[in-house]
Biopython code that builds the backbone (N, CA, C, O; Angstrom):
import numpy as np
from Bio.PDB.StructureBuilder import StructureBuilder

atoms = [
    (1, "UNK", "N", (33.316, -5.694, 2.328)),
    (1, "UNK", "CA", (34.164, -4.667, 2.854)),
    (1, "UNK", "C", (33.285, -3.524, 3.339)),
    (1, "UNK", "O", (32.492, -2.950, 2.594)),
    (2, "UNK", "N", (33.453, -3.232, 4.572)),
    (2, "UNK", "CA", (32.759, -2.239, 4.915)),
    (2, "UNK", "C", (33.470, -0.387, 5.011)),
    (2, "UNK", "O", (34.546, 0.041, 5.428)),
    (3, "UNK", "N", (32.615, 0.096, 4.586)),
    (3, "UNK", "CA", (33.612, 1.930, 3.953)),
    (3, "UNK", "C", (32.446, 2.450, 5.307)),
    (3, "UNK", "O", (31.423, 2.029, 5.846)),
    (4, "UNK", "N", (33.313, 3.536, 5.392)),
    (4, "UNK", "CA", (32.993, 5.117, 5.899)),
    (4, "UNK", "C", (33.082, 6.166, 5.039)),
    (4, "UNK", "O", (34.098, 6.121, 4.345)),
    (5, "UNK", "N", (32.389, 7.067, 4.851)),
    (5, "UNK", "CA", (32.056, 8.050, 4.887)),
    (5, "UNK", "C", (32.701, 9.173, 5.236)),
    (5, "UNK", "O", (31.776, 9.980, 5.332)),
    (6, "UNK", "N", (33.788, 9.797, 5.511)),
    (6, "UNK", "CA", (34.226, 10.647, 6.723)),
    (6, "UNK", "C", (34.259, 12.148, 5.715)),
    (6, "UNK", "O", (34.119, 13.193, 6.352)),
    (7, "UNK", "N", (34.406, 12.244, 4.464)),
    (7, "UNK", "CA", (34.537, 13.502, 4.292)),
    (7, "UNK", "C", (33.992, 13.598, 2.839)),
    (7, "UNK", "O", (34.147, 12.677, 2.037)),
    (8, "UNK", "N", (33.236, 14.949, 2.487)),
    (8, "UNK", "CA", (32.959, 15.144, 1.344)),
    (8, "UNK", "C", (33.769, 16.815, 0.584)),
    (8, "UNK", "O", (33.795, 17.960, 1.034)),
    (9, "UNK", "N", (34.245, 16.300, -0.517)),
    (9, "UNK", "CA", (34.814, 17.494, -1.017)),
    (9, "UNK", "C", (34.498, 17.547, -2.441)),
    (9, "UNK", "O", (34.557, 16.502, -3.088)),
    (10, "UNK", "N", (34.190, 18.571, -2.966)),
    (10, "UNK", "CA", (34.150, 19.097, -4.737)),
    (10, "UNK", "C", (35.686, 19.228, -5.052)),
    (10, "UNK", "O", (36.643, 19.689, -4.430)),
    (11, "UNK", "N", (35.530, 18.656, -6.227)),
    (11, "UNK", "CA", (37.128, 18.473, -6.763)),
    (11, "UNK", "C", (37.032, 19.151, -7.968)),
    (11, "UNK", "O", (36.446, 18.547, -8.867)),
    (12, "UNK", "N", (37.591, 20.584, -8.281)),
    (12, "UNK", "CA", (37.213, 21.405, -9.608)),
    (12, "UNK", "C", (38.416, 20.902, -10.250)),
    (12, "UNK", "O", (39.248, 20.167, -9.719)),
    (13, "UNK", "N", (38.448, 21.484, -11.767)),
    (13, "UNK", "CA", (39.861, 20.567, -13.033)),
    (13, "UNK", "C", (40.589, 21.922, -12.577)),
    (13, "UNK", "O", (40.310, 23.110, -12.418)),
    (14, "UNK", "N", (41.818, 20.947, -12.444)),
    (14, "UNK", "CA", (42.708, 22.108, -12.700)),
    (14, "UNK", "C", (43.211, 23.601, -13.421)),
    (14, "UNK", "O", (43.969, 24.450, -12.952)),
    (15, "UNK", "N", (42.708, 23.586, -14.338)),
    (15, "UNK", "CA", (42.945, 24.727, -15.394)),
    (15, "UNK", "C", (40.997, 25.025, -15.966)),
    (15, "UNK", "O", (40.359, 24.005, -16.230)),
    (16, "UNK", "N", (40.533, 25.914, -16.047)),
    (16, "UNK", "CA", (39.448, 26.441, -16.282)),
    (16, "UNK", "C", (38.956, 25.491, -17.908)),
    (16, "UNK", "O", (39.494, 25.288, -18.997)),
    (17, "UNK", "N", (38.050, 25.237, -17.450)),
    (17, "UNK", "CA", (37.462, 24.685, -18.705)),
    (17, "UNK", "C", (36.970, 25.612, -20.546)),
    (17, "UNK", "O", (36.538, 26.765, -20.534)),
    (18, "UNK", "N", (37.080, 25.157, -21.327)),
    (18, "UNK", "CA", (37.031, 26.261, -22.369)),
    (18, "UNK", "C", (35.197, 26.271, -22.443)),
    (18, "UNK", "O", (34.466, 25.388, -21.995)),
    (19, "UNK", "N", (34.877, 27.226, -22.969)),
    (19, "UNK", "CA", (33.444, 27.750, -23.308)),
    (19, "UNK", "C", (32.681, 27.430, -24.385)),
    (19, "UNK", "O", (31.565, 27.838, -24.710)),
    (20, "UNK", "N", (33.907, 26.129, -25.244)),
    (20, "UNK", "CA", (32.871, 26.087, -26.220)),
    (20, "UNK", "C", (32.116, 24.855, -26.403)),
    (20, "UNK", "O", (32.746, 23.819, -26.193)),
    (21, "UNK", "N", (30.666, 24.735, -26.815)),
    (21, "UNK", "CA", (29.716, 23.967, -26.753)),
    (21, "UNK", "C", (30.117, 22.051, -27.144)),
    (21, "UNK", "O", (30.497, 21.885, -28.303)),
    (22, "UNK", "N", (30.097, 21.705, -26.910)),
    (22, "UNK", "CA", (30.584, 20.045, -27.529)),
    (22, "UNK", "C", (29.374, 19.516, -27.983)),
    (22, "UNK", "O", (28.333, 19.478, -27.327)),
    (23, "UNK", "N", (29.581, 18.994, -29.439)),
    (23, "UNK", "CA", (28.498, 18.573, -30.404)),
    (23, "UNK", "C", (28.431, 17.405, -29.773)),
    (23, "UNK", "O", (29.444, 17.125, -29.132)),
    (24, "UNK", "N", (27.372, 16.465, -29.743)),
    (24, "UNK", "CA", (26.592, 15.104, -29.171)),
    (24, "UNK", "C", (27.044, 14.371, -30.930)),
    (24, "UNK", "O", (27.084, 14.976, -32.002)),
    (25, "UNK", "N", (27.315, 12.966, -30.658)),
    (25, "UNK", "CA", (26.952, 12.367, -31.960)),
    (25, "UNK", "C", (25.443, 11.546, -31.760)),
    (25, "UNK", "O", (24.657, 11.548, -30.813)),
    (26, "UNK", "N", (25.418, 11.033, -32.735)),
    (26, "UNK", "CA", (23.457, 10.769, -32.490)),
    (26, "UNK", "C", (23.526, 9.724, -31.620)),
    (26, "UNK", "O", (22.577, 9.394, -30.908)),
    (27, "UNK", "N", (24.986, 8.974, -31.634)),
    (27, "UNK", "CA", (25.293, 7.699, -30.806)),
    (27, "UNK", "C", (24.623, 8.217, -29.075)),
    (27, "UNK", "O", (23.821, 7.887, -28.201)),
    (28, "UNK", "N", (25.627, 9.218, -29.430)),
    (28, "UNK", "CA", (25.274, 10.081, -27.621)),
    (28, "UNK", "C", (24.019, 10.295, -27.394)),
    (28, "UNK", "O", (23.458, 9.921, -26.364)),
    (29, "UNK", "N", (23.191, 11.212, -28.772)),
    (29, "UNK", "CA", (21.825, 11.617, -28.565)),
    (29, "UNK", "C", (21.007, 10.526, -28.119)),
    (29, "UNK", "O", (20.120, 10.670, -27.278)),
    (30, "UNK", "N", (21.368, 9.156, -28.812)),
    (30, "UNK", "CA", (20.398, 7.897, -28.619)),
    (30, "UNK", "C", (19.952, 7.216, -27.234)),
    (30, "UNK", "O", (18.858, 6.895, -26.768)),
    (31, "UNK", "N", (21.565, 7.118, -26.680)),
    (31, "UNK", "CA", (21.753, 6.745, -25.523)),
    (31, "UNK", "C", (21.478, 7.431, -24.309)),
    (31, "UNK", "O", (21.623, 8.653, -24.342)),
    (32, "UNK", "N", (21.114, 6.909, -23.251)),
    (32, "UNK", "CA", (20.112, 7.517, -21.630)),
    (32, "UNK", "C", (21.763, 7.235, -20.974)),
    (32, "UNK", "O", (22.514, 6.286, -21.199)),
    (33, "UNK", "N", (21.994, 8.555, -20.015)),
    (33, "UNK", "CA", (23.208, 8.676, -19.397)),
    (33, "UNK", "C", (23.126, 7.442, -18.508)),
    (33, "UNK", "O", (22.119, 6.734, -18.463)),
    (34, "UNK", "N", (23.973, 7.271, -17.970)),
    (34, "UNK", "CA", (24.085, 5.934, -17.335)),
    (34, "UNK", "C", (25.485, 6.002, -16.479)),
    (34, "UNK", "O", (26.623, 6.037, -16.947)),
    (35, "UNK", "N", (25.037, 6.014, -14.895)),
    (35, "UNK", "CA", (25.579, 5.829, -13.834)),
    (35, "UNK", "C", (25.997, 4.774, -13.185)),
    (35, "UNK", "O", (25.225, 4.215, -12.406)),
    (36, "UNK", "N", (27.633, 4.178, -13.430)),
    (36, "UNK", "CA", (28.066, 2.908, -13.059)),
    (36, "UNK", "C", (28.926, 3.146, -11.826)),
    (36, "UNK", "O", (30.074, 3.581, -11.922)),
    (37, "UNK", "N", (28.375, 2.867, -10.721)),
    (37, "UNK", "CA", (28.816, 3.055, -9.446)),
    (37, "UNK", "C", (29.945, 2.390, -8.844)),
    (37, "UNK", "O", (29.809, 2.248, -7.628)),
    (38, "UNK", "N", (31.191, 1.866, -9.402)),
    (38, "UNK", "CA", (32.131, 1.337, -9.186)),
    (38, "UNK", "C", (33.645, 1.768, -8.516)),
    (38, "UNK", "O", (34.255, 2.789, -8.834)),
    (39, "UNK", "N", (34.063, 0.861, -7.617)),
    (39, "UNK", "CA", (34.933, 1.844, -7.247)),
    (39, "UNK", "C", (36.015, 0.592, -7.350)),
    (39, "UNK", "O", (35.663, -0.526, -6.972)),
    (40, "UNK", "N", (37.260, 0.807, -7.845)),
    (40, "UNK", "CA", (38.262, -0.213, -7.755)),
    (40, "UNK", "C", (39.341, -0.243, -6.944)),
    (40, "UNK", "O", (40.201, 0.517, -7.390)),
    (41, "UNK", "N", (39.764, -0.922, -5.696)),
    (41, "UNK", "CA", (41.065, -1.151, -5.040)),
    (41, "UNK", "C", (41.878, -1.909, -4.864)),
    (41, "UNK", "O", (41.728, -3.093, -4.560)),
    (42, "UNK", "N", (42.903, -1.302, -5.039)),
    (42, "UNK", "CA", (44.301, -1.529, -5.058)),
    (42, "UNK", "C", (45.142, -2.081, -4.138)),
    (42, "UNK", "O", (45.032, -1.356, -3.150)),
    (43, "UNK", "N", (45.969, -3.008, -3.885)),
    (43, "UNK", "CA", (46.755, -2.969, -2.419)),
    (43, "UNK", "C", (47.891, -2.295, -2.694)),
    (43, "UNK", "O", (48.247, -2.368, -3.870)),
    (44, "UNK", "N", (48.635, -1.598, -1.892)),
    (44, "UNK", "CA", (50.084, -0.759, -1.906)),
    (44, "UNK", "C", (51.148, -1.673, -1.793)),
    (44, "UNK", "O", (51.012, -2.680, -1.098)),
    (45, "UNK", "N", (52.240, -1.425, -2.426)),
    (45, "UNK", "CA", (53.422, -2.167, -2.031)),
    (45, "UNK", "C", (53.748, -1.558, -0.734)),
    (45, "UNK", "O", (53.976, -2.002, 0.392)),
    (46, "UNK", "N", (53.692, -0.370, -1.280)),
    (46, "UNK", "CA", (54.458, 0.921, 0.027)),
    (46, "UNK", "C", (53.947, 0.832, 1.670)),
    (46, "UNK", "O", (53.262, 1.823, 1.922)),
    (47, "UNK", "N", (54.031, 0.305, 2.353)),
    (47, "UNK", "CA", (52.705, 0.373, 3.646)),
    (47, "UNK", "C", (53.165, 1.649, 4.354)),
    (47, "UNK", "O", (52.525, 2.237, 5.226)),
    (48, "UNK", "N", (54.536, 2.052, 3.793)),
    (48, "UNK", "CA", (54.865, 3.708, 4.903)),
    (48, "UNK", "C", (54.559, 4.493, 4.244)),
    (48, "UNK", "O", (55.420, 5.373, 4.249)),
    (49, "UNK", "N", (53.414, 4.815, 3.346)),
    (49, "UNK", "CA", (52.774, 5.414, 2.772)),
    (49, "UNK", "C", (51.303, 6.111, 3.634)),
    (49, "UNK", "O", (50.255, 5.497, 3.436)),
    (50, "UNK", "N", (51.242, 7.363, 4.567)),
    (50, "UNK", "CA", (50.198, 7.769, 4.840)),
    (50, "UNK", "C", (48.735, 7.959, 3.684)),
    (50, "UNK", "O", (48.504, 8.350, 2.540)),
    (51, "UNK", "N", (48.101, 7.463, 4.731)),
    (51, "UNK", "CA", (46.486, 7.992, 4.025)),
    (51, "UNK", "C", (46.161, 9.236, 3.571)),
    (51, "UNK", "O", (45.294, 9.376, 2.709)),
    (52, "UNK", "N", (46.851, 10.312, 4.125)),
    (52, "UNK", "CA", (46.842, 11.434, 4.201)),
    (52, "UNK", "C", (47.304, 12.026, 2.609)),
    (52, "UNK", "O", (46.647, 12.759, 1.869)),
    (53, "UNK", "N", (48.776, 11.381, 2.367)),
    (53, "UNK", "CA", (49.306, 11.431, 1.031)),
    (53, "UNK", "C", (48.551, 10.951, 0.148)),
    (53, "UNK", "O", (48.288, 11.562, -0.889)),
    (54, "UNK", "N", (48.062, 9.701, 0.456)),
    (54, "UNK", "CA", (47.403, 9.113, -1.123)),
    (54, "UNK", "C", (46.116, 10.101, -1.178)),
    (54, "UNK", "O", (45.693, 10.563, -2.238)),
    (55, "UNK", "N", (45.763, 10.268, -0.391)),
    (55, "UNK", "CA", (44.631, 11.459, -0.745)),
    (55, "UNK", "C", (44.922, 12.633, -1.227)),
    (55, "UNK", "O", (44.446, 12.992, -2.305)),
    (56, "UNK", "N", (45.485, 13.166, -0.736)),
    (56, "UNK", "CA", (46.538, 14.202, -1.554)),
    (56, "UNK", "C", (46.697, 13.921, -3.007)),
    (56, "UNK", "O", (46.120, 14.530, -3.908)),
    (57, "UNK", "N", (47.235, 13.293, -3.094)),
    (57, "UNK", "CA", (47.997, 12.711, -4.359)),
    (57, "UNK", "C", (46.493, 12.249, -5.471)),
    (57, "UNK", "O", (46.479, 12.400, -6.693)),
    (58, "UNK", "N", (45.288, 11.650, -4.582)),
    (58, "UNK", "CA", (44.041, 11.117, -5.907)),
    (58, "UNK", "C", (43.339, 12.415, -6.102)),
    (58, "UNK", "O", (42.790, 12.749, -7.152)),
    (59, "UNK", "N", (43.405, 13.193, -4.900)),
    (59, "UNK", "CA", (42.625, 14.907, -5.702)),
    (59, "UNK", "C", (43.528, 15.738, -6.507)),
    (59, "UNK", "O", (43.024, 16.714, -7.063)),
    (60, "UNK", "N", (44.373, 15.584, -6.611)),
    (60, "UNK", "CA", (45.581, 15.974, -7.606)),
    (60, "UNK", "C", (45.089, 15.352, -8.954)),
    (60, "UNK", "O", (44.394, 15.995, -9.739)),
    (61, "UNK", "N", (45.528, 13.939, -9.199)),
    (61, "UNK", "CA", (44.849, 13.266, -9.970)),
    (61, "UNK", "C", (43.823, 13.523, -11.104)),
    (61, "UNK", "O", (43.893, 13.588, -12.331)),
    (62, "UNK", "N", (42.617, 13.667, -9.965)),
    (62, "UNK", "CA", (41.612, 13.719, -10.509)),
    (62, "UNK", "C", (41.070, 15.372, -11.244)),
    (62, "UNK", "O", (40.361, 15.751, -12.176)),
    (63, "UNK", "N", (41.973, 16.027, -10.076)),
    (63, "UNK", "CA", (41.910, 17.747, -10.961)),
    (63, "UNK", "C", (41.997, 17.476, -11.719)),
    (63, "UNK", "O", (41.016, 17.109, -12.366)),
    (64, "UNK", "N", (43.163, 17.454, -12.182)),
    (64, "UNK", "CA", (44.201, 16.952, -14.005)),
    (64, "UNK", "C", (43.773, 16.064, -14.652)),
    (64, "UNK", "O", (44.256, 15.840, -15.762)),
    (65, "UNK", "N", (42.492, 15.118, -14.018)),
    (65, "UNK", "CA", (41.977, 14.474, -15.257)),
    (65, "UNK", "C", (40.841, 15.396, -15.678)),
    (65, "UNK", "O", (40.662, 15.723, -16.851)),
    (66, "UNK", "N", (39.843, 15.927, -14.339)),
    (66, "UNK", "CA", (39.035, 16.448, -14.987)),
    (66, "UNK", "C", (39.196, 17.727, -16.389)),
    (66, "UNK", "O", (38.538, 17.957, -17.404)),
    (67, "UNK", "N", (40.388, 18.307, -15.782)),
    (67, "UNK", "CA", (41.045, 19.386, -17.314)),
    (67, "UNK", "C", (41.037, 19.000, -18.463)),
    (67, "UNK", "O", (40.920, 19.736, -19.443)),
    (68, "UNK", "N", (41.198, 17.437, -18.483)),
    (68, "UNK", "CA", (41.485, 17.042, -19.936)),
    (68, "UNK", "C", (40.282, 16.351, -20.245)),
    (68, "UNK", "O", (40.150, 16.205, -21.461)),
    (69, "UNK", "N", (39.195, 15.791, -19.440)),
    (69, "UNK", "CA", (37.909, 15.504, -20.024)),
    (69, "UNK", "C", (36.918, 16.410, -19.392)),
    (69, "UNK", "O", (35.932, 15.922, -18.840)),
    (70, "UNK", "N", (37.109, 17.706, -19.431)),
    (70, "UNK", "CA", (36.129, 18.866, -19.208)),
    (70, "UNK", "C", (34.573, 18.517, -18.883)),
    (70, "UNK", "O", (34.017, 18.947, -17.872)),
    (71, "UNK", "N", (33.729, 17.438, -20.144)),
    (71, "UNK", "CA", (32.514, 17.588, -19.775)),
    (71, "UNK", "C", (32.063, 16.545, -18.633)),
    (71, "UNK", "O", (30.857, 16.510, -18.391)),
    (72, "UNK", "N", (32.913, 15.698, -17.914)),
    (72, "UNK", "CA", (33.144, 14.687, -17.215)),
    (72, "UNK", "C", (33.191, 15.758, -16.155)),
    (72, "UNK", "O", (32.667, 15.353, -15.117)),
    (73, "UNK", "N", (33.625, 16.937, -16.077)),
    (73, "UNK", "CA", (33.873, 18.070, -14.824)),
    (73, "UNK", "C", (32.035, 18.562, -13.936)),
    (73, "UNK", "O", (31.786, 18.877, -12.773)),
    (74, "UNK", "N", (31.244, 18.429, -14.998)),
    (74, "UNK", "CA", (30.166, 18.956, -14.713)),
    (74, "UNK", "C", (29.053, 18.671, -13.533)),
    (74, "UNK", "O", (28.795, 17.489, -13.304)),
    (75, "UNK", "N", (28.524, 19.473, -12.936)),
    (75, "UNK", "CA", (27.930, 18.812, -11.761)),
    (75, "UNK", "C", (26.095, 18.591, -12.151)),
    (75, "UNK", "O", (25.566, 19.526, -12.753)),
    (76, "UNK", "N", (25.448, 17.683, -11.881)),
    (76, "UNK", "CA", (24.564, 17.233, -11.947)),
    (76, "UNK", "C", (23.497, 18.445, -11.151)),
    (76, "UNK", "O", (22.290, 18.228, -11.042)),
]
sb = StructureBuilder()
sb.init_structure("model")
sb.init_model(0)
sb.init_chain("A")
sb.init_seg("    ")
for serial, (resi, resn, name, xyz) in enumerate(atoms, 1):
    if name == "N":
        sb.init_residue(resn, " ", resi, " ")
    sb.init_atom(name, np.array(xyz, "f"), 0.0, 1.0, " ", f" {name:<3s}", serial, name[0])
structure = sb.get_structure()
C-alpha cells in the first residue's frame, strides 16, 4: 500500500496534564524505550463518510486519549 504524506500536525491532550512526577518501576528502569512503528487499517462500512470527518473525529480521539495517558503526551 502506498501512503502520502500531505500534512503534519502536533496533537496536544485535551485537558492540561498534572505536574506531578511518575515513579518508573525497575521493570521500566530495566527496559530501553522501544519504538513500534505500526499503523492499523480499517475498512468503513460508511463510504458517505468524508476524509475530512474521520480526521476530525481521530484528532479528537487522540486529544482525549492523550489526557488520560499523560506521559504518552510527551515530545521526544
Amino acid at each position: 500500500m502506498k501512503m502520502e504524506e500531505v500534512e503534519r500536525e502536533v496533537i496536544k491532550p485535551a485537558t492540561p496534564s498534572t505536574n506531578d512526577r511518575l515513579q518508573l518501576s525497575l521493570l521500566d528502569l530495566m527496559n530501553s524505550p522501544a519504538n513500534v512503528p505500526v499503523i492499523f487499517f480499517y475498512e468503513t462500512d460508511d463510504e458517505d463518510v468524508a476524509p475530512e470527518i474521520i480526521s476530525v473525529k481521530l484528532k479528537s480521539s487522540l486529544s482525549q486519549t492523550l489526557s488520560r495517558f499523560y506521559p504518552l503526551a510527551g515530545r521526544r
